[in-house]
N, C-alpha and C positions, 0 to 999 in steps of 0.2 A: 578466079584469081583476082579481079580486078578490081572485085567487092571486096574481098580481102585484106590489098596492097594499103590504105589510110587506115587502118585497124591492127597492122601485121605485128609493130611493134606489143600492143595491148595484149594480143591472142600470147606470143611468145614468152610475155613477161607472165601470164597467166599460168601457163604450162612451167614456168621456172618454178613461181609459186608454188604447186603442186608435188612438183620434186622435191623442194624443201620441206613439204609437210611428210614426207617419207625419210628426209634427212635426219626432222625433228626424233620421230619417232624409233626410226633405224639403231642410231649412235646409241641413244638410252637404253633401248632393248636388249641393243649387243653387248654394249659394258655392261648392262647389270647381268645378263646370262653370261658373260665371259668370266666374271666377279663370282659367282655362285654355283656358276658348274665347269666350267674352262670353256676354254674356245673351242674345243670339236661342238660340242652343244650347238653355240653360236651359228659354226658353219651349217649346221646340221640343217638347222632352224632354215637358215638364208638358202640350203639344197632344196629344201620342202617348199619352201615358197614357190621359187623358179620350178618346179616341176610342176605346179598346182598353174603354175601363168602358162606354161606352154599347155598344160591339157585342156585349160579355158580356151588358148588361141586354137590350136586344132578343131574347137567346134564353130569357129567364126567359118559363115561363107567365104569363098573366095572372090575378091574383087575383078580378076582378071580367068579371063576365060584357058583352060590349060589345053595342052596340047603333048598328048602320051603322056606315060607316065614321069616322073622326076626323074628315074636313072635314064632313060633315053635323053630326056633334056639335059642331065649333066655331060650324056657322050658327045652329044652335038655341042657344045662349047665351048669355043674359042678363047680359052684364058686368058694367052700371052695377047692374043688380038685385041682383046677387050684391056688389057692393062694399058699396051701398046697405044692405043685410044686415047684414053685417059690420062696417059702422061704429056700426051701432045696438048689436050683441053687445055691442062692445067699450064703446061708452058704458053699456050695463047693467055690465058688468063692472066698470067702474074707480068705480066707486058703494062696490063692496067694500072696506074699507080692506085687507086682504091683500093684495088688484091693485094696490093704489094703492102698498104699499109696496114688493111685488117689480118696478113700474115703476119705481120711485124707483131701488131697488137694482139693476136692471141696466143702467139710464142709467150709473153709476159703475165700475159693472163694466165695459160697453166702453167707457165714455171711456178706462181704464187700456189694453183691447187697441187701443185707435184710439194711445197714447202710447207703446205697444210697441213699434207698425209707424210711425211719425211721428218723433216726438221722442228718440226713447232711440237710433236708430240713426245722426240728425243726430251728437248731444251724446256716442256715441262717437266719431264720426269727429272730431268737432272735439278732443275732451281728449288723446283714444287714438290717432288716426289709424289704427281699427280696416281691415282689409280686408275686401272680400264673402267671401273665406274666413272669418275670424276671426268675421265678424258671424254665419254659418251655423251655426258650430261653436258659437259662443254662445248661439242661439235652441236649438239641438240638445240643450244641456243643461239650458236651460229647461223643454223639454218631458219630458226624461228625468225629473225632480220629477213631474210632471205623470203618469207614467206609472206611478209609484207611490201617489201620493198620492188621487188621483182614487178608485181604489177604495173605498182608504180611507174617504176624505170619507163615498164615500157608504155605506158600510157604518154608520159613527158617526152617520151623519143617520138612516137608519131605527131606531137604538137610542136615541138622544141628543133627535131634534126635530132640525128646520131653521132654525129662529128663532136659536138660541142657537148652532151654529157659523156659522150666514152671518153673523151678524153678526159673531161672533169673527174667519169666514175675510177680510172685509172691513176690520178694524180691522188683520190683517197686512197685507192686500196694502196700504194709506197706507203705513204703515210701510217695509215694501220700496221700495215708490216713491219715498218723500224718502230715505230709504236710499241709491239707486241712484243718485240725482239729481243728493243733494251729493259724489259717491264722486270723490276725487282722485288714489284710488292703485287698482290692478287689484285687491289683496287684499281691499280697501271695496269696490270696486264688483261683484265677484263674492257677497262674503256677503249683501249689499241685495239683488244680482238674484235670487241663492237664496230670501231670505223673499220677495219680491216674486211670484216663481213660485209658492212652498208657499200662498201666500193666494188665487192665482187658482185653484190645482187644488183647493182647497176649494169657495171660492164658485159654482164652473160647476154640477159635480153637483147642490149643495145648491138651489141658484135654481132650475134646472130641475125638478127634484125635488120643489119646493114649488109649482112653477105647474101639474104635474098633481095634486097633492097639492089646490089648491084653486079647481080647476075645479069646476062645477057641472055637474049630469048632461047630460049631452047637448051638451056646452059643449065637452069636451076640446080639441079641435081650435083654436079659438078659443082659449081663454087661454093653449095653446100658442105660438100666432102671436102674441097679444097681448106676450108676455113675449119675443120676439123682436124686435119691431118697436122698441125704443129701442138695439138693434142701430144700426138702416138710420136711426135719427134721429142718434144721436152718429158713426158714420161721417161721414152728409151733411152737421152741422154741426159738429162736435166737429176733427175730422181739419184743414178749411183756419181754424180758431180756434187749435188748437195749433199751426200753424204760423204762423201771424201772429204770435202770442204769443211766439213763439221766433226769429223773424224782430229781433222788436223788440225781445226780453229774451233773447240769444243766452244759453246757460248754464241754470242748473235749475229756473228758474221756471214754465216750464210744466209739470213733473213736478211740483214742487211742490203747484202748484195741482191738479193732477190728485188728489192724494194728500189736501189738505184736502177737495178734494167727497167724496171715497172714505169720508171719515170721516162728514161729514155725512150722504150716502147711508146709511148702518151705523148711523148715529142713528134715522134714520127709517123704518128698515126696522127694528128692534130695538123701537121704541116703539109701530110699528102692526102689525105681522105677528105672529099667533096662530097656531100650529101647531092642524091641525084633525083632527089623531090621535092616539093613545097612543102614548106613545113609553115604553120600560122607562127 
């Protein structure tokens, strides 16, 4: 791990990279098979995949040595103990103000992915009368920023600190969001979705980056999860709010408002988050 830690941000930013070259490819694949034959196709396609990864991973060795079979090891454990656990971790942890502000900051961060997949591809079809092709091919280019950038990111965060481009990468992505939001003509709403992407492919690497960066020993695992979990909060509340929002204020008020928390978020993570390494 300790070869690793001066490298962490680059390796993560690499792995961001990655994922967006399946973004790239993904979106395009899915609109046009969605476009040409419906969406069962689509899913079909995306079943087959996943069933073809798990039968790959079933012939991976095992890294850790087992002990009886799986249903005995499901009998023997402790659920509610091991949750019980984990909610205490997480309460020591958020004591931290660093936790307290990469909470903050990734609450914002996926409110903007819950406004991705929610609000931005209503308020195309309503302006644009975009197609599941056109939408595919646009999420595709999205992530193609992404495929460049990511590395980047994280290369400038193990030289630079994490403090000072998350917060820079967050004050883009508001930007691109109300960008995007107020965009009337295709030439506006493509250079908005452009910065809007260039701020997310920053902030991803960097947040992650900084939530192993200020784990406490023995903890990893934990403020990993920790720093995911406002994921599955703004999913489960964030996703049927912007739609009601947009239900009742048809047009770019919910990216708006997305874009002003984005900002606040990038306040509060900027004013409490102390990078807890050298950086040149």
């Amino acid at each position: 791990r300790h070869h690793v830690r001066p490298f962490r941000g680059t390796i993560v930013g690499v792995q961001g990279g990655l994922i967006n070259v399946a973004m790239v490819t993904g979106p395009m694949l899915g609109g046009f098979l969605t476009a040409a034959y419906g969406p069962g196709t689509a899913y079909c396609l995306v079943a087959a995949l996943m069933a073809s990864l798990a039968a790959a991973g079933g012939t991976l060795p095992e890294q850790v040595a087992g002990s009886g079979s799986l249903l005995s090891q499901l009998r023997q454990l402790n659920a509610l103990g091991m949750l019980s656990k984990a909610a205490k971790d997480w309460q020591v942890l958020l004591r931290d103000p660093n936790q307290q502000a990469l909470f903050a900051a990734n609450l914002t961060f996926f409110l903007n992915n819950v406004a991705f997949v929610t609000v931005f591809p209503l308020q195309l079809s309503q302006i644009f009368g975009t197609s599941a092709a056109e939408l595919g091919l646009i999420y595709s280019g999205g992530a193609a920023v992404g495929i460049i950038l990511s590395p980047l990111a994280g290369f400038l965060s193990d030289r630079y600190g994490r403090v000072s481009l998350g917060s820079a990468g967050m004050l883009v992505t508001a930007v691109g969001c109300c960008w995007t939001a107020l965009a009337q003509e295709w030439s506006v709403l493509i250079a908005g979705y452009v910065c809007w992407n260039v701020g997310l492919a920053v902030v991803a690497p960097v947040l992650l980056s900084f939530a192993a960066d200020i784990a406490p020993k023995g903890k990893l695992g934990s403020s990993l999860a920790l720093s995911r979990q406002p994921g599955d909060i703004v999913f489960c509340l964030g996703a049927p709010l912007l739609g009601l929002l947009f239900d009742a204020c048809p047009g770019p008020a919910a990216m708006v408002c997305t874009a002003g928390l984005t900002v606040l978020g990038g306040c509060f993570f900027r004013s409490r988050a102390r990078d807890t390494q050298f950086f040149l």
